[in-house]
N, C-alpha and C positions, 0 to 999 in steps of 0.2 A: 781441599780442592777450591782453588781460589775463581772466582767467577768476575770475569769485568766487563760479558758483553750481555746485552739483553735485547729483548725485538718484541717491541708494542704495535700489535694490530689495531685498527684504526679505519677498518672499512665498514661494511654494512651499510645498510640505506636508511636505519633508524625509521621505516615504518610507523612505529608508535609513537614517535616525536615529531609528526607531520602535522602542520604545514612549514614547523620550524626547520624541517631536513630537507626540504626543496629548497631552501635558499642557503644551507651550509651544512658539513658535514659534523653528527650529534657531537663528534668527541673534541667539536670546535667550539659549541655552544657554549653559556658561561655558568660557574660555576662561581656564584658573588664576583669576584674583580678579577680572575681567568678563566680560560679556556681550559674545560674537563679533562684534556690530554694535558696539560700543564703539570696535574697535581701528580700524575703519573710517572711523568719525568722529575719532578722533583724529590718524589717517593725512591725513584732508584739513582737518583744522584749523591742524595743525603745517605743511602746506603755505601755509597764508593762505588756506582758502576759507570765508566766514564766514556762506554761506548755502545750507543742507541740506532736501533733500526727502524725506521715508524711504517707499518706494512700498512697502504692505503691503494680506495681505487684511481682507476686512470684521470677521472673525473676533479678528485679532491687533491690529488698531490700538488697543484701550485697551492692550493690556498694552506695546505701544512708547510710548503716551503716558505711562504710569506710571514705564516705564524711563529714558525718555530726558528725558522734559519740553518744552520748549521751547527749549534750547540752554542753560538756565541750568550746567551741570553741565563746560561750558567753556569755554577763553579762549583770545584769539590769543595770541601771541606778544609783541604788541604792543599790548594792549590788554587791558580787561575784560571781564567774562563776558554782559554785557547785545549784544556783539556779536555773539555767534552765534545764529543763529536758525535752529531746525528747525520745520519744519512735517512736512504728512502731505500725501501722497495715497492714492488706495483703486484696488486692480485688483479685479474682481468675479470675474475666473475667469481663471485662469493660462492666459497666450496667447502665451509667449513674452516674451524680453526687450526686443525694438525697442517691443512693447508697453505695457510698463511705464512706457519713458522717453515715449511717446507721452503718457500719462496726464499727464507734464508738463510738458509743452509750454506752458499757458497761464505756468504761476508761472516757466518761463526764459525765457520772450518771444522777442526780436531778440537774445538774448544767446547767445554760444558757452558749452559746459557740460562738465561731468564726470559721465562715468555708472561708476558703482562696484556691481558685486554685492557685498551685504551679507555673505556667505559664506565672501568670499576673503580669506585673509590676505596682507598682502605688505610687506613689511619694506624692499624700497627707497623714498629719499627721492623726495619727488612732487616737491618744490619745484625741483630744476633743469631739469624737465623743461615744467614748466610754465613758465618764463621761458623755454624755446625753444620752444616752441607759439604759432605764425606763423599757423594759420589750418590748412583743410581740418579730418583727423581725426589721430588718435595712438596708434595700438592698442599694448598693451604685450602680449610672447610671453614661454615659458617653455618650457626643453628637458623635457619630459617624457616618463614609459617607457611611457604609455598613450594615445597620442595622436591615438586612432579614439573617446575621451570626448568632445573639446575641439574647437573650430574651428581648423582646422589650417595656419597662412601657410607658403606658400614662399618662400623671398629668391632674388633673382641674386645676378650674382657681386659687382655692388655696394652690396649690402645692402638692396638696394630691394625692396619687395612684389611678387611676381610673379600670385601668386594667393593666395585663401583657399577652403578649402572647410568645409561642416560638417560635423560627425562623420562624416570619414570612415571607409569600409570599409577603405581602402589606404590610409593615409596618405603623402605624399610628402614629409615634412618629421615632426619628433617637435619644433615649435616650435608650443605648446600659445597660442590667443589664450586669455589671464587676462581676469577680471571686471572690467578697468580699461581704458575710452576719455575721449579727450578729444575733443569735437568741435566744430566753428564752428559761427556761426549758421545756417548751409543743413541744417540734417539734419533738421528737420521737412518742411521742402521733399521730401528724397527719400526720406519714408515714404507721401507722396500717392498714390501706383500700387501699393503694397506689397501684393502678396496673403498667405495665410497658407501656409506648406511643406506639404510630405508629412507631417511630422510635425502638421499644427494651428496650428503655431505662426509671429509673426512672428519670423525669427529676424533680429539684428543681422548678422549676417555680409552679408546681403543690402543694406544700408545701407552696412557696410564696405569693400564691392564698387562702388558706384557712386561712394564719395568715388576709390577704384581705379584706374578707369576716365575719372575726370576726372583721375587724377595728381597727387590730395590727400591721397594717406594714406601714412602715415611710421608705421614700426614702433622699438619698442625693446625689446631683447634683458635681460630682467633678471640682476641677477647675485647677488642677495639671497633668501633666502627665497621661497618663496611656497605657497600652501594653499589648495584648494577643500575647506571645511568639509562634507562631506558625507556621511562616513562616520564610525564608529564610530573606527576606526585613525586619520586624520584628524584626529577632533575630540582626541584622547586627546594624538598625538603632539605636535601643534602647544600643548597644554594644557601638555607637557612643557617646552617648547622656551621658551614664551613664560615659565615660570617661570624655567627657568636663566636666561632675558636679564635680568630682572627682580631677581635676587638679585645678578648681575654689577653693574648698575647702584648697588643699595647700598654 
């Protein structure tokens, strides 16, 4: 099941990154010599996806169309730069992430997709993982030391998803779900009944549950990097980190 389109959210009001997010939006802030949504496109363009949706608020959408443009600013691997294409879509009021991806529904169609938080950074490669994406969904986890943040999966004992929950109070597992799914055509199918949480919000885990429950969802364990841009320490360290790779690279 071949996947070419993907849709990075990009809203939120970055709170915890204030007074830096009153004067732009976080996933624009820099990240050593780009912008934090940058590495994100570059992560699914370097995989072969050569057609991006950036779901932002009413507020921010010029200053992403000033940054990013229309995809002119990169290429595949195999190809020239007229191949990628980004567009826009607009959330009016932060409703959660199932939300987001809902917004774009029309521009993926009958197509399986890529949903990417604009936010997270992650250093392992997409592309093998997408040549074994067979259908259903594909959430990707992280061991991490706070993981009453983050939607939190269980494994058995044979690597399989047991459960998800959302920010839990007790977590039963420190295997954090990252800003990265892959999902079939059916996931607009199973946001039709979706109400909104405790929290207001549509939250994805609730979607990630019913692929679950049908015994379509397949997890993978990173072993690379990975960063929810959201903090001060956060944005600094990973500033750090993406520099040393960058000079290494030289």
């Amino acid at each position: 099941m071949k996947i070419r389109k993907a849709v990075i959210l990009a809203g939120g009001s970055g709170t915890r990154l204030r007074p830096l997010t009153l004067a732009t939006n976080k996933h624009l802030l820099p990240l050593y010599d780009r912008p934090v949504i940058y590495h994100a496109i570059e992560k699914l363009v370097d995989a072969g996806i050569s057609r991006i949706m950036v779901v932002t608020s009413p507020e921010h959408i010029d200053s992403f169309v000033r940054a990013l443009g229309s995809g002119e600013h990169w290429k595949l691997k195999s190809g020239n730069e007229s191949q990628i294409q980004i567009t826009y879509g607009i959330q009016n009021k932060p409703g959660g992430i199932a939300q987001g991806l809902y917004i774009a529904r029309d521009y993926i169609g009958d197509e399986p997709c890529i949903l990417y938080l604009g936010d997270n950074y992650i250093e392992d490669n997409l592309g093998p993982h997408l040549k074994n994406f067979k259908g259903g969904a594909m959430i990707f986890l992280k061991k991490v030391a706070d993981p009453e943040r983050f939607g939190v999966a269980t494994l058995g004992k044979n690597g399989g998803v047991v459960r998800i929950e959302e920010k839990p109070r007790k977590p039963k597992s420190n295997l954090a779900v990252i800003g990265l799914y892959f999902y079939d055509n059916t996931v607009f199918e199973k946001m039709r009944d979706q109400q909104p949480s405790s929290r207001g919000e549509y939250e994805i885990t609730y979607v990630n549950n019913k692929y679950l429950k049908e015994g379509a969802l397949k997890a993978v364990v990173l072993k690379k990097k990975w960063t929810d841009i959201g903090t001060f320490d956060s944005l600094v360290e990973t500033s750090h980190h993406v520099r040393k790779s960058a000079k290494k690279r030289r």
